[in-house]
C-alpha positions as CSV (number, residue, x, y, z in Angstrom):
1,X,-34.9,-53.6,-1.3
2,X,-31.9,-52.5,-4.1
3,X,-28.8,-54.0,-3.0
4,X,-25.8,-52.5,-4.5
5,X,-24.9,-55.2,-7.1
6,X,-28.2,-55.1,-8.9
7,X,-28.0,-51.5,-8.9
8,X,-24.2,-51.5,-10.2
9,X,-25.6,-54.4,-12.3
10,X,-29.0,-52.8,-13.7
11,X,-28.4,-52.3,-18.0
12,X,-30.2,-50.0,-19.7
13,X,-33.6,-51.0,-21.9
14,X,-35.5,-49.5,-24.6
15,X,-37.5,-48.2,-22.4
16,X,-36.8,-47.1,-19.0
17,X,-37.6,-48.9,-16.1
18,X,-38.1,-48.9,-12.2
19,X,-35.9,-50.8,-8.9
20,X,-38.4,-50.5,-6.2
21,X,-36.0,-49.7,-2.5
22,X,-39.3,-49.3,-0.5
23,X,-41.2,-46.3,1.2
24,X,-41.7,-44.9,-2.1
25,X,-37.6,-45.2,-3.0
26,X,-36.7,-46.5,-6.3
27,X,-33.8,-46.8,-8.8
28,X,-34.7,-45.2,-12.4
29,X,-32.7,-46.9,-14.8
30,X,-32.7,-44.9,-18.5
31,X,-32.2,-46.1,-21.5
32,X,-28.6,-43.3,-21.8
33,X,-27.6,-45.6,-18.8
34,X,-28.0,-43.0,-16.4
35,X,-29.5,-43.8,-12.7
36,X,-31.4,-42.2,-10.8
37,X,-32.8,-41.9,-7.6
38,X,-36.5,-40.9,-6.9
39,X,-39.1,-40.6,-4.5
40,X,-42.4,-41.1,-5.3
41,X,-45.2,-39.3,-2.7
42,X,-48.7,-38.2,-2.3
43,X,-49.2,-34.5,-0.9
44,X,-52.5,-32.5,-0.9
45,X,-54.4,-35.3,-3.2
46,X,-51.5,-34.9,-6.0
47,X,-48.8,-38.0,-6.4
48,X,-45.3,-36.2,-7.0
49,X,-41.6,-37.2,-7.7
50,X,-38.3,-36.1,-6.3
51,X,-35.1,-36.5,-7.6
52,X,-32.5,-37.3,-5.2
53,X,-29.5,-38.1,-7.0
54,X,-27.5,-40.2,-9.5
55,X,-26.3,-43.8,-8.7
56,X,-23.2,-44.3,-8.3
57,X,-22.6,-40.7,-7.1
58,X,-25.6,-41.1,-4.4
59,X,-25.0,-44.2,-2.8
60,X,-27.8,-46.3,-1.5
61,X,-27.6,-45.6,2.1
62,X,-27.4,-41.7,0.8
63,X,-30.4,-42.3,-1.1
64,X,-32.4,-44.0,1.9
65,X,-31.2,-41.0,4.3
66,X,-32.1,-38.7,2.2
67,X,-35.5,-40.5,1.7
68,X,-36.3,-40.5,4.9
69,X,-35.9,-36.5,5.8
70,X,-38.2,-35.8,2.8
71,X,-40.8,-38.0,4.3
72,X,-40.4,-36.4,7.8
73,X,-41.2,-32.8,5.6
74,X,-43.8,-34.7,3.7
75,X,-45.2,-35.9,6.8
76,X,-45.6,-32.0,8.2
77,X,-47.0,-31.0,4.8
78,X,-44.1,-29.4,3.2
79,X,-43.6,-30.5,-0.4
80,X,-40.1,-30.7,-0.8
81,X,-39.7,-30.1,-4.3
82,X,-41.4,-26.4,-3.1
83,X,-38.5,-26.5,-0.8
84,X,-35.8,-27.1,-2.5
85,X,-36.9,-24.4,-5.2
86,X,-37.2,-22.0,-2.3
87,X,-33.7,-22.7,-1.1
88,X,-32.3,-22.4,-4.2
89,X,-33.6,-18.9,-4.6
90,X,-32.5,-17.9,-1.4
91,X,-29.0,-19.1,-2.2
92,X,-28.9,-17.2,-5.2
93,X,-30.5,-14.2,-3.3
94,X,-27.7,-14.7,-1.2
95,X,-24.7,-15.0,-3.7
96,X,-26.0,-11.6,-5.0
97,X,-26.2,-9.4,-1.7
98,X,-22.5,-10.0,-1.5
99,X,-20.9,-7.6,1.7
100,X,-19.9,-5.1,-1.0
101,X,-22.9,-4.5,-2.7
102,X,-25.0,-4.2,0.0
103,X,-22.1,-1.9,1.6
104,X,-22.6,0.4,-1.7
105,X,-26.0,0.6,-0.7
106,X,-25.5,1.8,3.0
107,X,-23.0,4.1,1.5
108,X,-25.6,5.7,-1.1
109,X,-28.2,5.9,1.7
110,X,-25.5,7.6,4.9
111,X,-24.0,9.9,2.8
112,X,-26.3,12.6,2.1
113,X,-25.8,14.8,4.9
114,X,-22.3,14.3,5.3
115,X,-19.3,15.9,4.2
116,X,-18.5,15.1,0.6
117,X,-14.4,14.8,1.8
118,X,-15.1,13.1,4.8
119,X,-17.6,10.6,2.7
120,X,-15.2,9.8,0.5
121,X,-12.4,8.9,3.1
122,X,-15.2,6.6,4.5
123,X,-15.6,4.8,1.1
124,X,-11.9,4.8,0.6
125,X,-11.3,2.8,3.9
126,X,-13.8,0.5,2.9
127,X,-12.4,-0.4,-0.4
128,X,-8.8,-0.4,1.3
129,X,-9.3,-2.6,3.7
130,X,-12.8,-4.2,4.0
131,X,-14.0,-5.3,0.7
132,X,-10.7,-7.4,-0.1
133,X,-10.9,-9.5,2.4
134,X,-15.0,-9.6,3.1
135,X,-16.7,-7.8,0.2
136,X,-16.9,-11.2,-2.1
137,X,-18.9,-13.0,0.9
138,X,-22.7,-13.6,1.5
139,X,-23.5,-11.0,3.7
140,X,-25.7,-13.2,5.6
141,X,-23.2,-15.9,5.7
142,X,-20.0,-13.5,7.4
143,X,-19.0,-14.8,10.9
144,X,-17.6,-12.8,13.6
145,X,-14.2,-14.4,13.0
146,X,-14.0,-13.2,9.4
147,X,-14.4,-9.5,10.8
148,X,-11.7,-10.6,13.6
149,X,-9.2,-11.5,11.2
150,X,-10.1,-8.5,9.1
151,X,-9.5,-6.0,12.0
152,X,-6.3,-7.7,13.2
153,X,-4.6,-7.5,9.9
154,X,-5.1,-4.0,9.5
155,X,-3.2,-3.4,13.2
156,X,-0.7,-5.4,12.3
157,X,0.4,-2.9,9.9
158,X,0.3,-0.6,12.9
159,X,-3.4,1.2,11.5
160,X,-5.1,0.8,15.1
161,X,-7.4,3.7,14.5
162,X,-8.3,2.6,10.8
163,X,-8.6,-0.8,12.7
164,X,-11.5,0.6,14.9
165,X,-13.5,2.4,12.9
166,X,-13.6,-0.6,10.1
167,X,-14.9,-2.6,12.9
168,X,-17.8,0.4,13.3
169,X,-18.7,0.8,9.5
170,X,-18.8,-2.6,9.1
171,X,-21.5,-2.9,11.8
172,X,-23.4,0.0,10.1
173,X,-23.5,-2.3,6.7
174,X,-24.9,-5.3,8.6
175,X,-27.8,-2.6,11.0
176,X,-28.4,-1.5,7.4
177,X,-29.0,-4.6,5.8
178,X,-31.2,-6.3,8.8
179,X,-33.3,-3.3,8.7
180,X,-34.0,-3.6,5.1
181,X,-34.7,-7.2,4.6
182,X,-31.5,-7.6,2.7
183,X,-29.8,-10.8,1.6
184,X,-31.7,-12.8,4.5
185,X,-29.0,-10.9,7.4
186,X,-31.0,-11.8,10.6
187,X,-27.8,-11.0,12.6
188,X,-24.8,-8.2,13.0
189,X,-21.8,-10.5,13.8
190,X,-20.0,-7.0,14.2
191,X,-22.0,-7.0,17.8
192,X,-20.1,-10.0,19.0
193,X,-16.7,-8.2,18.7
194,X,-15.4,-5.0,21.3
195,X,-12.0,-3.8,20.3
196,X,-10.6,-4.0,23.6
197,X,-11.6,-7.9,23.1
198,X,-9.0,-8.8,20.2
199,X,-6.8,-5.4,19.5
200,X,-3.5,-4.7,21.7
201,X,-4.5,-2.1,24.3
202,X,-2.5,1.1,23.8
203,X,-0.2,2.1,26.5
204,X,-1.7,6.0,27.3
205,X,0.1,8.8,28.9
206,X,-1.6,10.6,31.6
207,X,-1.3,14.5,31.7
208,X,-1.8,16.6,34.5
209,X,-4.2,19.2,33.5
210,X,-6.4,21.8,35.3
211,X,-10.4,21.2,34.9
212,X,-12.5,23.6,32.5
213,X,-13.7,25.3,35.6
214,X,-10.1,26.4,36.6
215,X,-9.2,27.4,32.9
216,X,-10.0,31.5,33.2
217,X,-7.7,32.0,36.2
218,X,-4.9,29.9,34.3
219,X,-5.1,32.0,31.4
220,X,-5.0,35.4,33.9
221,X,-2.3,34.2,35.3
222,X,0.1,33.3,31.7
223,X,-1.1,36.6,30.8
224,X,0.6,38.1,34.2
225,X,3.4,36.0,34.1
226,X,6.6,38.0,34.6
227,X,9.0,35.6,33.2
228,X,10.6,35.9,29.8
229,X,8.1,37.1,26.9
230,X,9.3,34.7,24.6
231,X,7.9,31.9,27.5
232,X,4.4,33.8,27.9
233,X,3.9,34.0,24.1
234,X,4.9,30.5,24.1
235,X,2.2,29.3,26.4
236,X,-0.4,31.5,24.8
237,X,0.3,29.7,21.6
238,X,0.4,26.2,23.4
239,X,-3.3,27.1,24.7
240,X,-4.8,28.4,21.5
241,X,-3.4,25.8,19.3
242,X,-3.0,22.2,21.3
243,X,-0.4,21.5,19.5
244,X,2.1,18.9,21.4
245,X,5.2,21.0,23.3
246,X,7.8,19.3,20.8
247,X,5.9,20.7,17.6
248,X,5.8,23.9,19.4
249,X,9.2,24.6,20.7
250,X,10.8,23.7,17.5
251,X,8.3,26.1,15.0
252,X,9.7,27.7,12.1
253,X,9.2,31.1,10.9
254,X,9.0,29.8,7.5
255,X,6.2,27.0,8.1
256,X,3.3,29.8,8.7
257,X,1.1,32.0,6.4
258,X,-0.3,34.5,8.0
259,X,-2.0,35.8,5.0
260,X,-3.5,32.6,4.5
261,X,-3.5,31.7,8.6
262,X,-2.0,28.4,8.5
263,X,1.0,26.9,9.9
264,X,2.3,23.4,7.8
265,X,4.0,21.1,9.9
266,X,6.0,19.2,7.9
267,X,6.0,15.3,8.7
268,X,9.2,15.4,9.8
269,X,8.6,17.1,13.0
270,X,5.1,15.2,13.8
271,X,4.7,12.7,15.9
272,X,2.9,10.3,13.0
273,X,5.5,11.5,10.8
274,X,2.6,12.7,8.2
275,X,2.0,16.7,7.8
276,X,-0.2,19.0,9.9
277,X,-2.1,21.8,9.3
278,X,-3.0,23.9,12.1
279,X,-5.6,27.0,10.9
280,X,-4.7,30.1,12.9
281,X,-7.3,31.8,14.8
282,X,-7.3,36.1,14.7
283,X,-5.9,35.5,18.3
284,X,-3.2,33.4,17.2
285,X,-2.1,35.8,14.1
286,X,-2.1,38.6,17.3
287,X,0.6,36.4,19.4
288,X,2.8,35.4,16.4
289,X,2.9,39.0,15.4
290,X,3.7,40.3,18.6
291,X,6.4,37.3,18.5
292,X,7.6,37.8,14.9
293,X,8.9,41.5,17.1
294,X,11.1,39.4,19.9
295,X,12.3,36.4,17.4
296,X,11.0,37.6,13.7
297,X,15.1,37.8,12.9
298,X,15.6,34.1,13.4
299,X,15.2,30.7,11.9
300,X,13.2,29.5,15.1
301,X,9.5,31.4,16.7
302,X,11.4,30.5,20.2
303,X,15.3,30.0,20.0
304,X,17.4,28.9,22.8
305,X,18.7,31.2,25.4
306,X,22.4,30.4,24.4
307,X,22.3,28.8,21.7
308,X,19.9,30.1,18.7
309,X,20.0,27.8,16.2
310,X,18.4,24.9,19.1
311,X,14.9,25.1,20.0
312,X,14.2,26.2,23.5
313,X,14.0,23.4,26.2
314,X,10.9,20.7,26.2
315,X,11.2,21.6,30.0
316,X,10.4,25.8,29.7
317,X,6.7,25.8,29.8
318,X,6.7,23.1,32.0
319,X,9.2,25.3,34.4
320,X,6.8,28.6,33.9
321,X,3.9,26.5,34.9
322,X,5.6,25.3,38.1
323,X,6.4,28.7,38.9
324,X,2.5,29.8,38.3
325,X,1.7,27.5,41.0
326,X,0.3,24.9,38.8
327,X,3.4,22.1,39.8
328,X,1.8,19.0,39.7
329,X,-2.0,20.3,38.3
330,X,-0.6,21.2,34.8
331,X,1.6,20.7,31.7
332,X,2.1,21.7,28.1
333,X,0.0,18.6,26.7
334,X,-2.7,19.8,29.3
335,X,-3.6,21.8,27.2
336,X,-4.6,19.3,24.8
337,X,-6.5,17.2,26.6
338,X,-8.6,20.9,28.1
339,X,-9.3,21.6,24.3
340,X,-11.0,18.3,23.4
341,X,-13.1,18.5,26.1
342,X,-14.2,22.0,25.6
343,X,-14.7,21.3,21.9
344,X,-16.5,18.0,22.3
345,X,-18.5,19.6,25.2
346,X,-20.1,22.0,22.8
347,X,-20.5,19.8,20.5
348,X,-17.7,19.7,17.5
349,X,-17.7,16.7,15.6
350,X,-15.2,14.2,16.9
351,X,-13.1,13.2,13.9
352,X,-12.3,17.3,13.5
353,X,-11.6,17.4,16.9
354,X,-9.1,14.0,16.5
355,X,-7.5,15.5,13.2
356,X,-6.9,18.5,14.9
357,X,-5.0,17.4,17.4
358,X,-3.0,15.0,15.2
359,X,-4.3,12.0,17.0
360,X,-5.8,9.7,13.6
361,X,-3.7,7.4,12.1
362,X,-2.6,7.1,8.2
363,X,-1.4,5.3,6.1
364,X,1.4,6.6,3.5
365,X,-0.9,6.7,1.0
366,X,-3.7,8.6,2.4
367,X,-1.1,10.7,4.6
368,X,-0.7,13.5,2.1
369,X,-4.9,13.6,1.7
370,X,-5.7,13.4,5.6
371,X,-3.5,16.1,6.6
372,X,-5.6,18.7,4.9
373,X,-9.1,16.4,5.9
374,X,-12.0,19.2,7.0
375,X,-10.0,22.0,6.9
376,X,-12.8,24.3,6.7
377,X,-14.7,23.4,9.2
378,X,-11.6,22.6,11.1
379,X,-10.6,26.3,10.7
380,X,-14.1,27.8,12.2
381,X,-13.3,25.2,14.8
382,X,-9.9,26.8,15.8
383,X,-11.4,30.5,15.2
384,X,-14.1,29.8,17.8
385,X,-12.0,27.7,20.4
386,X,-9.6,31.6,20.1
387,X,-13.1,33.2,20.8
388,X,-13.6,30.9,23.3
389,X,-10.0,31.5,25.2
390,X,-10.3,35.3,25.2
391,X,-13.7,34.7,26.6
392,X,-13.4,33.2,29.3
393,X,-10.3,35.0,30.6
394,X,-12.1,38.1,30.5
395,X,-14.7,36.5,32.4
396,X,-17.0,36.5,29.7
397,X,-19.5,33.4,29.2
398,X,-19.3,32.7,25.2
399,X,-23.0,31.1,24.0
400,X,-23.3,27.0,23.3
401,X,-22.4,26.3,20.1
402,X,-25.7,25.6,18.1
403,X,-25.9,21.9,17.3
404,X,-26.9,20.7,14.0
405,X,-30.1,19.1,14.0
């Protein structure tokens, strides 16, 4: 056996020559003055040699260890020059199905039937916020608390929405890349995490609201109610356009187009201080009009009682309600929560639903893009939910939406 002052001690020769460790183990001594470690072995009839290192680098109880694993491999018919090639191919396999390319290639594959705007928001979040802090890695190599720390920095900036669907997407790029056979990804660590599990739970409001079922009589009755007409109009417009009661009540005559039926909300009056647009439904246009008759002459759609350059009170509809007989069973942000479930119930895509009712979250950079995000199909989406309402109040049953296949 090589102890290690005749291997610090070995000179180079003219020629190079051979310290026998044992077990096949010996020192090659060159005539540069390099050493190195090899194992000689015999697989499938054929005598073979491994390279295992350079002295002094590779010490000689390195050199015996990792003598000894090859022989274990050797001794199950692996030839472990074969695996070492193979693992060094995999690594490079690996180093080039980085998270972002493989991402690009998810991307390229799940956008063809979707919206071209809504596509490129999707790729815009990922090179926002994913492919900074992950798109660099192995995909096969990214851990669960990578995606962790990925998720909670983006709610630390207050983006808990953005947050979430990150998580989602990059779930999609690892069920892509397992189905594929990419990059060696035997495993979505995306699976391991639940939002609830590592993001601060949001404290939620609840709303009293009437059920679907109960909706045609509540709209028969705001249609009877004998109150102020300024109030009825008010609630009509709450109901066809679930917009929150603050948004409402303080409405200017100069943020609408009727030609164009839109209403702007600036940011300054939203609750995620970022625009709004709100497409106006033929049933809408009808209210405002009949409105534009009682208030048209003002700054505000629904001026204060005594004072009109104020809004009318937060607590007006609220009031009318009571007095309908709905104390208790309904309020102005009712109406919100009766919308999304009408609109998800026949089958409107959720994130038109969400940007409708101002509920996504932005950043300012994107605040000026999202604000206008699907507002085409957005719009067909408010024209049939104004269908939908005059409808039912009649007592009319208005077809399912047809779902896209």
């Amino acid at each position: 056996m090589i102890t290690d002052t005749a291997a610090r001690k070995a000179k180079p020769a003219e020629k190079a020559y051979k310290l026998a460790d044992g077990a096949g183990l010996h020192l090659l001594v060159q005539p540069t003055g390099g050493k190195l470690w090899q194992l000689r072995y015999r697989l499938d009839g054929k005598e073979k040699t491994a390279s295992l290192g350079n002295y002094p680098e590779v010490g000689i109880a390195d050199a015996r260890e990792k003598r000894n694993e090859l022989r274990k491999l050797i001794a199950k018919d692996v030839d472990p020059i074969a695996a070492k090639r193979s693992a060094k191919a995999a690594k490079l396999e690996a180093s080039e199905h980085t998270f972002e390319t493989v991402a690009h290639q998810w991307y390229a594959h799940w956008k063809g039937p979707k919206n071209p705007r809504h596509a490129g928001y999707v790729l815009a979040r990922l090179e926002a916020d994913v492919f900074p802090v992950i798109g660099s890695r192995p995909i096969a190599e990214i851990l669960a608390p990578e995606l962790v720390a990925m998720v909670k920095a983006i709610e630390k900036r207050g983006a808990l929405d953005i947050a979430k669907r990150c998580l989602q997407m990059t779930g999609q790029v690892f069920r892509f890349a397992i189905a594929h056979g990419v990059g060696g990804t035997t495993r979505n660590p995306a699976t391991d995490i639940k939002p609830t599990d590592i993001l601060t739970p949001r404290t939620k409001e609840n709303y009293a609201r009437v059920d679907v079922k109960e909706l045609p009589l509540l709209l028969r009755k705001i249609e009877a109610y004998q109150g102020t007409p300024t109030t009825r109009l008010a609630i009509k417009l709450m109901a066809l356009t679930f917009v929150r009661t603050g948004e409402l009540i303080g409405a200017k005559w100069a943020e609408f187009d009727l030609e164009s039926a839109r209403w702007d909300i600036p940011a300054s009056r939203m609750k995620m201080k970022t625009p709004h647009v709100v497409p106006l439904s033929a049933q809408v246009i009808d209210v405002l009009r009949t409105l534009h008759t009682i208030t048209g002459g003002r700054a505000l759609l629904f001026p204060g009682e005594r004072d009109h350059a104020k809004p009318m009170s937060n607590n007006t509809i609220l009031g009318a309600l009571d007095r309908m007989g709905y104390k208790g069973k309904m309020t102005g942000h009712g109406f919100r929560g009766v919308a999304s479930t009408v609109l998800h119930e026949h089958g409107f895509p959720h994130d038109h639903i969400e940007l409708q009712l101002a509920h996504m979250e932005r950043n300012e950079v994107s605040a000026a893009y999202n604000h206008a995000l699907y507002l085409e199909p957005r719009a067909k989406m408010m024209a049939w939910y104004g269908n939908y309402l005059e409808s039912v109040a009649k007592g009319n049953v208005l077809p399912l939406r047809k779902l896209a296949a």
